[in-house]
N, CA, C and O atoms as CSV, one atom per row, in Angstrom:
chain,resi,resn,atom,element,x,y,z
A,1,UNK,N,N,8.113,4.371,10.703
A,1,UNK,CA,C,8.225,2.947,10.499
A,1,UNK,C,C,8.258,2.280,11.863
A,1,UNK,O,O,9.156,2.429,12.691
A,2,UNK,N,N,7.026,1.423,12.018
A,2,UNK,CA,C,7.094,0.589,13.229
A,2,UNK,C,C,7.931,-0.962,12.730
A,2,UNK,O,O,8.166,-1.339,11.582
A,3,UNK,N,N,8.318,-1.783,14.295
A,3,UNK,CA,C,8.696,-2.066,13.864
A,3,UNK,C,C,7.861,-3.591,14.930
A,3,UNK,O,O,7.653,-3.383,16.125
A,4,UNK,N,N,7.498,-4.929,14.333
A,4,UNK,CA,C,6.414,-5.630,15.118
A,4,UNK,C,C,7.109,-5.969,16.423
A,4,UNK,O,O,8.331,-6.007,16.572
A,5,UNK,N,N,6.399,-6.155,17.142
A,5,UNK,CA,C,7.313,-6.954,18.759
A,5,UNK,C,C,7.004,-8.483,18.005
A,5,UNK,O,O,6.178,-9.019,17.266
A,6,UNK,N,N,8.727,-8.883,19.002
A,6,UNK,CA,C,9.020,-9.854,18.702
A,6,UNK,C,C,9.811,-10.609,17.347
A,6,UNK,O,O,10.299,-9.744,16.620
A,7,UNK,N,N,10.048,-12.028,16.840
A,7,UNK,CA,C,10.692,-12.275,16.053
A,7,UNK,C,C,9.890,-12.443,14.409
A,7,UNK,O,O,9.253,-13.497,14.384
A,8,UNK,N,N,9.823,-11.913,13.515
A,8,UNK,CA,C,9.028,-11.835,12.412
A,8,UNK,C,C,9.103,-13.345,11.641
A,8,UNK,O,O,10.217,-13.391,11.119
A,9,UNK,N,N,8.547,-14.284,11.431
A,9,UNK,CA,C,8.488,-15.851,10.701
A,9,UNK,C,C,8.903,-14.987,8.957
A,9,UNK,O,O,8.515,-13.991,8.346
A,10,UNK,N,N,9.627,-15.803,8.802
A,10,UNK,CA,C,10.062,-15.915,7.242
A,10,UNK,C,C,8.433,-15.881,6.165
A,10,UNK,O,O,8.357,-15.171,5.162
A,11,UNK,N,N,7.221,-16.828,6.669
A,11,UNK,CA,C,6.066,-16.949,6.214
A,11,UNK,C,C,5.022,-15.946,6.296
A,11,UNK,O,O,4.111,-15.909,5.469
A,12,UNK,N,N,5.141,-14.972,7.452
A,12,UNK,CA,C,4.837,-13.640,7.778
A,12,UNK,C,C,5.365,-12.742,7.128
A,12,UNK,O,O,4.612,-12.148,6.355
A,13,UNK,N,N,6.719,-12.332,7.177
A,13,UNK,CA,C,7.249,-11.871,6.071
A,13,UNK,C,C,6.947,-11.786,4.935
A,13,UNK,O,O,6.642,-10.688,4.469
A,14,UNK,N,N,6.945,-13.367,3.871
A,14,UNK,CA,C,6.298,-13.267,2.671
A,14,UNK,C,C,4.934,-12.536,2.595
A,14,UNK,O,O,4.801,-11.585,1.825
A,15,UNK,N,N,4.140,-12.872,3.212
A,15,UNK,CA,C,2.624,-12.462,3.378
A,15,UNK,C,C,3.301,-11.331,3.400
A,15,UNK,O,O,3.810,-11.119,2.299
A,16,UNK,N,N,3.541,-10.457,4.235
A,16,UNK,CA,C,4.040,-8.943,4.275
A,16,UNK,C,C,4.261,-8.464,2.760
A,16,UNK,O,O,3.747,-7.427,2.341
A,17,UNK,N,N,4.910,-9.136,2.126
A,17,UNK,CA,C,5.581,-8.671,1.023
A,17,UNK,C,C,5.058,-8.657,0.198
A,17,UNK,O,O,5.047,-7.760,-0.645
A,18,UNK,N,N,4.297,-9.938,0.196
A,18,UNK,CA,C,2.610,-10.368,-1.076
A,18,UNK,C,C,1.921,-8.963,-1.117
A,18,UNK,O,O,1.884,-8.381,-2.201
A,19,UNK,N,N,1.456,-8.468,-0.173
A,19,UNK,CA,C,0.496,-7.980,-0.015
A,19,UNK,C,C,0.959,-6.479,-0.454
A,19,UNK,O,O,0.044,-5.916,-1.054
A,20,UNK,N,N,1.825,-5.885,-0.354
A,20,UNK,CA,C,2.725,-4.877,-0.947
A,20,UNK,C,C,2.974,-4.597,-2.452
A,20,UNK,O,O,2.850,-3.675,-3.259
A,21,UNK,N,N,3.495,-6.207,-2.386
A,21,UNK,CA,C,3.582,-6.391,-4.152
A,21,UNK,C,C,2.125,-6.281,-5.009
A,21,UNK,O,O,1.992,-5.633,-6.047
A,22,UNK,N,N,1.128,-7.015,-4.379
A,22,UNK,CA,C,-0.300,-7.262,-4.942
A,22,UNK,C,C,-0.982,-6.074,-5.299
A,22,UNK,O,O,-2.064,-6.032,-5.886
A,23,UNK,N,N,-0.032,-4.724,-4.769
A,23,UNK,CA,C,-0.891,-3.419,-5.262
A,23,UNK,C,C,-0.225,-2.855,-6.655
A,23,UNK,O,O,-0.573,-1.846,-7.269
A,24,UNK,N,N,0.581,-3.561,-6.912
A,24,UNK,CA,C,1.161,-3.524,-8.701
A,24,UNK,C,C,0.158,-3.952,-9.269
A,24,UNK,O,O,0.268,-3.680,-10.464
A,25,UNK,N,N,-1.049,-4.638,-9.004
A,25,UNK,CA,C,-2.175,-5.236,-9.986
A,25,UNK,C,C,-2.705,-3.993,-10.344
A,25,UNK,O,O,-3.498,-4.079,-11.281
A,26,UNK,N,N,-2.523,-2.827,-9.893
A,26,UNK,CA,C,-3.524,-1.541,-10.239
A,26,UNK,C,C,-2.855,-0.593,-11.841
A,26,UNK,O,O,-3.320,0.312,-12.534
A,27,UNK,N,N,-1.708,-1.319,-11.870
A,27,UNK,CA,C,-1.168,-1.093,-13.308
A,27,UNK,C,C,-1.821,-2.083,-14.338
A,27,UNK,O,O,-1.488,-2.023,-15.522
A,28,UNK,N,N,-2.372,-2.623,-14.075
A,28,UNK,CA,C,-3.055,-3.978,-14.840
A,28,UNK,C,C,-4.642,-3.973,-15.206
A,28,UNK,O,O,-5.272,-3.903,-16.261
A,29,UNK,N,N,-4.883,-4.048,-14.241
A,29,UNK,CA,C,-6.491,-3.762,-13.775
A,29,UNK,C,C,-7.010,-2.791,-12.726
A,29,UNK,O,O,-6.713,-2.530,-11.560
A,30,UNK,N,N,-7.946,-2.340,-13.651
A,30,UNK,CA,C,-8.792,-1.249,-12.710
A,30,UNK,C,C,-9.112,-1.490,-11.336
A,30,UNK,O,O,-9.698,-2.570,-11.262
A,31,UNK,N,N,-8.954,-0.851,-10.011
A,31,UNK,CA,C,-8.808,-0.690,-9.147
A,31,UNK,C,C,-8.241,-1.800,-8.005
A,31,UNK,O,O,-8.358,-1.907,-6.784
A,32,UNK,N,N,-7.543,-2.587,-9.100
A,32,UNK,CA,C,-5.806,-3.449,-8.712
A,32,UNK,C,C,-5.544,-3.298,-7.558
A,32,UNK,O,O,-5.566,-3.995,-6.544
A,33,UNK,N,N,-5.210,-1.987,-7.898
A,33,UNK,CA,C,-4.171,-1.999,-6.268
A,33,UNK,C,C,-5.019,-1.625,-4.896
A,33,UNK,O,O,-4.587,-1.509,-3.749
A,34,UNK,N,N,-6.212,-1.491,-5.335
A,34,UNK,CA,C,-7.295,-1.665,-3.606
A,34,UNK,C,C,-7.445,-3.436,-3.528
A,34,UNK,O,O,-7.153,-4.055,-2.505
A,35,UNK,N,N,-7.882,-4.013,-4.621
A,35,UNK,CA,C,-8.283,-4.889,-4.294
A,35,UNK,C,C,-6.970,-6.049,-4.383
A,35,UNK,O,O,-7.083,-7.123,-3.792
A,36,UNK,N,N,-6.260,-5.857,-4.840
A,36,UNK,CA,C,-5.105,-7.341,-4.869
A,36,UNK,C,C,-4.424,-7.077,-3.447
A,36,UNK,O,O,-4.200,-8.167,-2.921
A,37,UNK,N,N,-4.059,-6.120,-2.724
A,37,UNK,CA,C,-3.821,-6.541,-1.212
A,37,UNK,C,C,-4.660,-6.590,-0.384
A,37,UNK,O,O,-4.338,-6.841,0.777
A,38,UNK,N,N,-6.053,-6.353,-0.754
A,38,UNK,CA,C,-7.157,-6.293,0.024
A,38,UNK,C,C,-7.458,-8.240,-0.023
A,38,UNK,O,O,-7.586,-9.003,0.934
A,39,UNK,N,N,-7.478,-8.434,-0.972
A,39,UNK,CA,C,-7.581,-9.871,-1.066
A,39,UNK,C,C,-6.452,-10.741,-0.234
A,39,UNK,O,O,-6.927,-11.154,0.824
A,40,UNK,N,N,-5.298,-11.062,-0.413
A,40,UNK,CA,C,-4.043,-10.923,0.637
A,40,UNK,C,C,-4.167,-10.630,1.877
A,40,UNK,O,O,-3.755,-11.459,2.687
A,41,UNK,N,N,-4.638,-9.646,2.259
A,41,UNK,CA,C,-4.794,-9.034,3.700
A,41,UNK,C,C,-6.084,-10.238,4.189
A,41,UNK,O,O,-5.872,-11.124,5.017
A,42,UNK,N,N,-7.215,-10.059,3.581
A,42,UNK,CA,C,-8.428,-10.939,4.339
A,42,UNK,C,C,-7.827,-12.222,4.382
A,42,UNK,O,O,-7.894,-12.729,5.502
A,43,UNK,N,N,-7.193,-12.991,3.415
A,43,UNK,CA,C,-7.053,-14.447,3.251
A,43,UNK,C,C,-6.107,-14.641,4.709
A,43,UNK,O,O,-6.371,-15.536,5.511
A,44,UNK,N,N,-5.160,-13.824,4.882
A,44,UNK,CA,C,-3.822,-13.764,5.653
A,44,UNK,C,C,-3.878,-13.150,7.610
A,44,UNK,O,O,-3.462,-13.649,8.656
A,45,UNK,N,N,-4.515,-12.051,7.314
A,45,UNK,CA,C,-4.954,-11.136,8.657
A,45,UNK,C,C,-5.045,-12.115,9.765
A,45,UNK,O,O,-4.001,-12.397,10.352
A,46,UNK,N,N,-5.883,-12.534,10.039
A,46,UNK,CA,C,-5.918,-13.837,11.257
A,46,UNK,C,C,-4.672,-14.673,11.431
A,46,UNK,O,O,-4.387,-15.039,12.572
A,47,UNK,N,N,-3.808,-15.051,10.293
A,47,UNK,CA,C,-3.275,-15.811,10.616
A,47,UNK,C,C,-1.543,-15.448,11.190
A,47,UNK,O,O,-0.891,-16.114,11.993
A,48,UNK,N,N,-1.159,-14.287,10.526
A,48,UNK,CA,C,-0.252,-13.958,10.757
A,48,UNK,C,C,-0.320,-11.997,10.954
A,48,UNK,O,O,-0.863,-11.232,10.156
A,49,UNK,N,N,0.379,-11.622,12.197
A,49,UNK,CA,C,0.001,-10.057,12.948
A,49,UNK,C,C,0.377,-9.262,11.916
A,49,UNK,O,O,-0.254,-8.279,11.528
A,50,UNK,N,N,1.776,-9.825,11.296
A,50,UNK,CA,C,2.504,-8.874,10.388
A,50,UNK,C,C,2.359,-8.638,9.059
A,50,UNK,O,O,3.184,-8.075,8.339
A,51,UNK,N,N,1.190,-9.120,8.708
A,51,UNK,CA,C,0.713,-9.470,7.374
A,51,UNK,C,C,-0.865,-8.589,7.791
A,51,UNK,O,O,-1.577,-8.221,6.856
A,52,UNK,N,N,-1.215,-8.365,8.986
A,52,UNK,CA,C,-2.129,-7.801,9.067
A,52,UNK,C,C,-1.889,-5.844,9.307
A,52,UNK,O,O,-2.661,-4.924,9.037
A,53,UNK,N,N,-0.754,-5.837,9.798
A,53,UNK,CA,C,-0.253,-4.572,10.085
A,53,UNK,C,C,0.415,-3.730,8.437
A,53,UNK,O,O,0.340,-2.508,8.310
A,54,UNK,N,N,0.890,-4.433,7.577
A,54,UNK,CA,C,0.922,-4.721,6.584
A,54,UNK,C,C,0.013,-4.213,5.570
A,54,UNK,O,O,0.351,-3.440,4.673
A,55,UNK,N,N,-1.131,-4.670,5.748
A,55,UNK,CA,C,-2.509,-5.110,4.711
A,55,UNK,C,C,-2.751,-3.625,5.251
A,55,UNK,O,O,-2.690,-2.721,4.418
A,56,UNK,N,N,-2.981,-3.354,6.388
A,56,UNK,CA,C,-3.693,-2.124,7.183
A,56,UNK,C,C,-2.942,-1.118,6.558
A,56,UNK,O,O,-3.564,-0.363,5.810
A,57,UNK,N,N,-1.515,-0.914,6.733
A,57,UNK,CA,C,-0.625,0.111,6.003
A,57,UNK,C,C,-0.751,0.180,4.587
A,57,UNK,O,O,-0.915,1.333,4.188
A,58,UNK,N,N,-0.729,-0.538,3.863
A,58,UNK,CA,C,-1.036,-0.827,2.618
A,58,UNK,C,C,-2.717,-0.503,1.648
A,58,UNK,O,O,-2.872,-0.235,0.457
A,59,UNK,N,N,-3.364,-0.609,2.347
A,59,UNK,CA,C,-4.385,-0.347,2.415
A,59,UNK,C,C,-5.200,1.329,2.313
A,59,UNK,O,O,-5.783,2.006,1.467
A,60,UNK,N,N,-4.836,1.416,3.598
A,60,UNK,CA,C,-4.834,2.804,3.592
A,60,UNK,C,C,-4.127,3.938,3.050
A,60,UNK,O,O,-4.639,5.057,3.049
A,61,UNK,N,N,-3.008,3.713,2.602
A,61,UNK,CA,C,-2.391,4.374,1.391
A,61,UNK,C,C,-2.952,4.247,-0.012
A,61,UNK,O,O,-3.499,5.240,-0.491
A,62,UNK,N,N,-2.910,3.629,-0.404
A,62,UNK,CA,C,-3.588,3.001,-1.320
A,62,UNK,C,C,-4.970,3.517,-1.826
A,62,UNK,O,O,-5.096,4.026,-2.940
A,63,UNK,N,N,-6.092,3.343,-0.870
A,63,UNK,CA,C,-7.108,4.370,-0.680
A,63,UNK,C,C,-7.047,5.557,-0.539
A,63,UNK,O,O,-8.124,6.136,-0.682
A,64,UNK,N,N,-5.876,6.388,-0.223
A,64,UNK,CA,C,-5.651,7.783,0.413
A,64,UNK,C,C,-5.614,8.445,-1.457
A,64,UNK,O,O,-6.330,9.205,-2.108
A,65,UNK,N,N,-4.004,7.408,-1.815
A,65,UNK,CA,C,-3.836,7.815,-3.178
A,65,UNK,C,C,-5.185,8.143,-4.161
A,65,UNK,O,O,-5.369,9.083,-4.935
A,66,UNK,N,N,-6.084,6.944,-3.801
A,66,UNK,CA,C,-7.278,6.876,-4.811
A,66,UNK,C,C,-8.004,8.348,-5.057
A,66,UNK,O,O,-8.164,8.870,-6.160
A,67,UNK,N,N,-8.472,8.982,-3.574
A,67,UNK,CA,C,-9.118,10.001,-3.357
A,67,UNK,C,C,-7.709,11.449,-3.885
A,67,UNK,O,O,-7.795,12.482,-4.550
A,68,UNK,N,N,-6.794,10.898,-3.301
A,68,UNK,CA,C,-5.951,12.293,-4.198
A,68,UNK,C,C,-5.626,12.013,-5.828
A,68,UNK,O,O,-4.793,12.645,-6.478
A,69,UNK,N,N,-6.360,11.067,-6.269
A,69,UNK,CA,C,-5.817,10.720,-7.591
A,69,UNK,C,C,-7.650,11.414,-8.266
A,69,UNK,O,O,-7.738,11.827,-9.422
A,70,UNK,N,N,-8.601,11.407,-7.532
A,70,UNK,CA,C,-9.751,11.554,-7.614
A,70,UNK,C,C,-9.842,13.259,-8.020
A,70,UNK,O,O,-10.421,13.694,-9.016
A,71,UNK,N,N,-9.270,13.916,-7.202
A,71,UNK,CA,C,-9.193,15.085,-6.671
A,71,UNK,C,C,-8.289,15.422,-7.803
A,71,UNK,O,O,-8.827,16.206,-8.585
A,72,UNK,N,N,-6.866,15.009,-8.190
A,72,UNK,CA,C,-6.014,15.806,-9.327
A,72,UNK,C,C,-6.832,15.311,-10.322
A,72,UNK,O,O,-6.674,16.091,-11.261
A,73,UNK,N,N,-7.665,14.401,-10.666
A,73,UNK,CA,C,-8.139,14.479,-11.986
A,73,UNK,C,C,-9.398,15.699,-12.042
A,73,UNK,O,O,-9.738,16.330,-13.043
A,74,UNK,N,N,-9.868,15.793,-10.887
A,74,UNK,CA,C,-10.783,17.452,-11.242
A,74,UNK,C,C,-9.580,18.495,-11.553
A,74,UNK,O,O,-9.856,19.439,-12.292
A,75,UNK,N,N,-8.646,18.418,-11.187
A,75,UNK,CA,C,-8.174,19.535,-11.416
A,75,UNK,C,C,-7.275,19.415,-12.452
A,75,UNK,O,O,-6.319,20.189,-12.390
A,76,UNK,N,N,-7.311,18.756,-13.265
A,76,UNK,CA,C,-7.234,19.050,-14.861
A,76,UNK,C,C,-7.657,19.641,-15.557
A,76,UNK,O,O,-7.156,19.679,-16.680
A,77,UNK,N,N,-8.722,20.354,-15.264
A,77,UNK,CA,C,-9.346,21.149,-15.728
A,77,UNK,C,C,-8.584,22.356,-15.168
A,77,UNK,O,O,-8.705,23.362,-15.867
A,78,UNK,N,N,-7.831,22.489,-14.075
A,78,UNK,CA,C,-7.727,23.859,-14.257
A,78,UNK,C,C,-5.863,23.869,-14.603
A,78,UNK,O,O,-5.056,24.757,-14.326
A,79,UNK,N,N,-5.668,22.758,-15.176
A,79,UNK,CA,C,-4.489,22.362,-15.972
A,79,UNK,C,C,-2.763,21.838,-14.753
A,79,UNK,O,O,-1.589,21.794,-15.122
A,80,UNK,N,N,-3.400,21.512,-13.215
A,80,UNK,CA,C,-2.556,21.124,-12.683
A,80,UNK,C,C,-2.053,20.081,-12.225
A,80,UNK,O,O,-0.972,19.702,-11.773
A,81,UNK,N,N,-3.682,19.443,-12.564
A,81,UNK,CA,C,-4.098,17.548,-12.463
A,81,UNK,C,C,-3.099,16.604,-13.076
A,81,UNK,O,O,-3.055,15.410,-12.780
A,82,UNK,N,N,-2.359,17.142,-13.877
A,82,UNK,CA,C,-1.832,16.265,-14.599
A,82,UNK,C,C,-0.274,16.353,-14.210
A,82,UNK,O,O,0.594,15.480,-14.190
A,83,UNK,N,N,-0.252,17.178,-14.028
A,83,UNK,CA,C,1.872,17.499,-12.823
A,83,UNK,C,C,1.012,16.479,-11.591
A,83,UNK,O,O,1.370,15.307,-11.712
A,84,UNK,N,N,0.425,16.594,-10.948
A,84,UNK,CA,C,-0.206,15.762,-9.746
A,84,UNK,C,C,-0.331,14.576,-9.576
A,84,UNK,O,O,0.010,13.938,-8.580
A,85,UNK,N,N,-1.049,14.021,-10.959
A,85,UNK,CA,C,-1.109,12.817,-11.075
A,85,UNK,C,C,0.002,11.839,-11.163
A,85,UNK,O,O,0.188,10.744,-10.632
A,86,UNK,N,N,1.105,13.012,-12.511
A,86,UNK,CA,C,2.254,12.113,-12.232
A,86,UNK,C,C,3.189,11.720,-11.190
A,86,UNK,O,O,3.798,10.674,-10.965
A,87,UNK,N,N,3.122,13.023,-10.532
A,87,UNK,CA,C,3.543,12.535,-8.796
A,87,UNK,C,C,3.298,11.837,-8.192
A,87,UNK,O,O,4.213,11.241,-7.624
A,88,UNK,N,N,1.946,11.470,-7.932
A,88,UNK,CA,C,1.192,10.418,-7.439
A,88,UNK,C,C,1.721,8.871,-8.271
A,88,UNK,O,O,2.234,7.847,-7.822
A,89,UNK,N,N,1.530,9.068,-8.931
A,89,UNK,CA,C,2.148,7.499,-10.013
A,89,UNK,C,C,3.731,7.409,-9.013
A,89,UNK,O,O,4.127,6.425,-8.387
A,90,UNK,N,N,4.202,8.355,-9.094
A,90,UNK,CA,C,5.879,8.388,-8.919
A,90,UNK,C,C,5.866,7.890,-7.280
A,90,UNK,O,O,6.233,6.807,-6.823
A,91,UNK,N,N,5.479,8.713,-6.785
A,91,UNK,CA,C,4.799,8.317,-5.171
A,91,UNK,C,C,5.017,7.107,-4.542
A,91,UNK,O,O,5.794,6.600,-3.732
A,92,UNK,N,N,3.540,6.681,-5.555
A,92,UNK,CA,C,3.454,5.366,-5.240
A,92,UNK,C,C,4.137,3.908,-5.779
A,92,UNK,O,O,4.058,2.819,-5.211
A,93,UNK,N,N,4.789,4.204,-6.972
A,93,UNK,CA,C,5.622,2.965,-6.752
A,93,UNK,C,C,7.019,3.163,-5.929
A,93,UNK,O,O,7.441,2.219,-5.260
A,94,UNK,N,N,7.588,4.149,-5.972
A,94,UNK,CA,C,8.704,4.413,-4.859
A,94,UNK,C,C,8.055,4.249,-3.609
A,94,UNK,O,O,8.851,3.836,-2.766
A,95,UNK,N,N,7.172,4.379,-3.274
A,95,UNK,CA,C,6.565,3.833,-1.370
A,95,UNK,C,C,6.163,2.656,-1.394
A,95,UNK,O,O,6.128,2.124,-0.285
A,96,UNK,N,N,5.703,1.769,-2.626
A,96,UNK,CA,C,5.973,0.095,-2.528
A,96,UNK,C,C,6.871,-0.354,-2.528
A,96,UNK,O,O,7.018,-1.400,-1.896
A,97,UNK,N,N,8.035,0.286,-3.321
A,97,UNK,CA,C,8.996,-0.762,-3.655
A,97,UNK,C,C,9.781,-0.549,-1.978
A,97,UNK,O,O,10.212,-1.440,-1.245
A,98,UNK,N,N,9.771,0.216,-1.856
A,98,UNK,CA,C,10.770,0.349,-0.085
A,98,UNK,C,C,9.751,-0.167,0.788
A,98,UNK,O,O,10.281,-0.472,1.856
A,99,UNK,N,N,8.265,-0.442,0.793
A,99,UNK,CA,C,7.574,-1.502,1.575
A,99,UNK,C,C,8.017,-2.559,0.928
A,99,UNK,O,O,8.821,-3.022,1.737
A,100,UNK,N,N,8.028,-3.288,-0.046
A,100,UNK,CA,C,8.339,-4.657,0.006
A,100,UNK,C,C,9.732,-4.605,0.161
A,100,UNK,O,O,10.107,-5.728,-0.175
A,101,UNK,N,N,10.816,-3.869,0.512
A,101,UNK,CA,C,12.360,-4.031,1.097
A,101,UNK,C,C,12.088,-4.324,2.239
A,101,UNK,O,O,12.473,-5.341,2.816
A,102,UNK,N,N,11.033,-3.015,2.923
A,102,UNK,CA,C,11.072,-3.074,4.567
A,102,UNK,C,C,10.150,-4.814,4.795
A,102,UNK,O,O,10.528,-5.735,5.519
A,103,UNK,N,N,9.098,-4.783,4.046
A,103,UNK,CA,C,8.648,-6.397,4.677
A,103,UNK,C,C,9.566,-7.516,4.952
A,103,UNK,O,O,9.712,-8.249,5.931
A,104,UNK,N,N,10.345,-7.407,3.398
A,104,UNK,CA,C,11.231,-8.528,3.276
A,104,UNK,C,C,12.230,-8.316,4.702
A,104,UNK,O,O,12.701,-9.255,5.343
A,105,UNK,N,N,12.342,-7.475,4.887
A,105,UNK,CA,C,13.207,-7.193,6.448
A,105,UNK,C,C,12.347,-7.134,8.030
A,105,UNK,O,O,12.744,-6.528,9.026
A,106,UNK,N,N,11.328,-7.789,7.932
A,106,UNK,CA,C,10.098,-7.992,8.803
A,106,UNK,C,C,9.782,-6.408,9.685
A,106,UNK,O,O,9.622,-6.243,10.894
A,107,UNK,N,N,9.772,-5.575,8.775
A,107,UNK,CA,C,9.452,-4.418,9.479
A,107,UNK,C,C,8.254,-3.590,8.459
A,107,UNK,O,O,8.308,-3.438,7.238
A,108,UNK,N,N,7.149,-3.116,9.448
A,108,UNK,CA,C,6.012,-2.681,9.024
A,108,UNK,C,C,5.874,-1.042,8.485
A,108,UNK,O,O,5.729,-0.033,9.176
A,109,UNK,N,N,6.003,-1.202,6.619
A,109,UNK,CA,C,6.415,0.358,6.839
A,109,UNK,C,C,5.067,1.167,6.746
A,109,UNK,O,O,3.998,0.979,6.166
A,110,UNK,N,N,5.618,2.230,7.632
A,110,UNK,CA,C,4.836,3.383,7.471
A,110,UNK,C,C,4.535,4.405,5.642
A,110,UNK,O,O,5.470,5.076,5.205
A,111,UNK,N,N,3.303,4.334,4.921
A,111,UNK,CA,C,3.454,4.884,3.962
A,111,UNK,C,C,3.545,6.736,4.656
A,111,UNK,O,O,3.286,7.125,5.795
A,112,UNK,N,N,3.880,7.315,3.773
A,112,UNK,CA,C,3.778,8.616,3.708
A,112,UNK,C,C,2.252,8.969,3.468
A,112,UNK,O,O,1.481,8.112,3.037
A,113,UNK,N,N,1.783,10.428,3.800
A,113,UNK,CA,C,0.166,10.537,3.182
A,113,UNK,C,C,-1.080,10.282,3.410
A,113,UNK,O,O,-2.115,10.800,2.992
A,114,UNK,N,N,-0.858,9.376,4.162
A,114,UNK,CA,C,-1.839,8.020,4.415
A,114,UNK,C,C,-3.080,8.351,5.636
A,114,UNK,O,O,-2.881,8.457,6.846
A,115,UNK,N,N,-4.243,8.460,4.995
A,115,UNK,CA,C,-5.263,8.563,5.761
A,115,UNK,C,C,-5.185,7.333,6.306
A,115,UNK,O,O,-4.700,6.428,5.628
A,116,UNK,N,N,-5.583,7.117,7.443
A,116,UNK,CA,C,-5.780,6.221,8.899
A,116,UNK,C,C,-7.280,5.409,8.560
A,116,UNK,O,O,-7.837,5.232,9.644
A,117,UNK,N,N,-7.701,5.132,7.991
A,117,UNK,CA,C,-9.275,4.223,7.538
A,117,UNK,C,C,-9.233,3.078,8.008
A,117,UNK,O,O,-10.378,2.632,8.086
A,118,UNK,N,N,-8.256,2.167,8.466
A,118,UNK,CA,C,-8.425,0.971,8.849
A,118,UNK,C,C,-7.198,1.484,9.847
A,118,UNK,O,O,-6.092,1.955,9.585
A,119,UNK,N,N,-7.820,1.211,11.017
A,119,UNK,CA,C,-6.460,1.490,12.556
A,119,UNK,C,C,-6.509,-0.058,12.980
A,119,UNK,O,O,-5.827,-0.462,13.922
């Protein structure tokens, strides 16, 4: 967990937190949680650092999950995909919900897992 230089704006923050929260859309709609902080992140990125460091962390987890969520569903077939998957479910809302604690506390969390795709 990094943590940004300098003093984090209350409005940065939120953005931080939006963008965390916005990957709960992937319980809703199909591929939700790439695109509802991906949307967040572009609107926000320029304007505020910590909302961009954020989007980037968020992001790339997010995508990492996709491809290991990709990967345990082949391997349902050989009947282990499905212990995997639920981990992955479990995973990932326990590593949002302590990102949107850490945003709300202007600090940029590090997910676990997380391929590096956007540095």
């Amino acid at each position: 967990m990094s943590e940004p230089t300098g003093e984090v704006s209350k409005q940065a923050k939120d953005m931080g937190l939006l963008i965390h929260a916005a990957s709960f859309a992937g319980y809703v709609f199909p591929l939700g949680s790439v695109l509802g902080p991906l949307i967040v992140w572009l609107m926000k990125r320029d304007e505020f650092e910590f909302a961009n460091q954020c989007g980037k962390n968020c992001l790339n987890f997010k995508l990492s999950l996709l491809i290991y969520a990709l990967i345990s569903a082949i391997l349902i077939l050989v009947g282990v995909g499905v212990l995997l998957l639920a981990g992955l479910a479990l995973l990932d809302i326990i590593c949002t919900i302590m990102a949107i604690v850490k945003a709300s506390d202007g600090i940029a969390y590090q997910y676990p897992l997380s391929i590096k795709f956007l540095k």
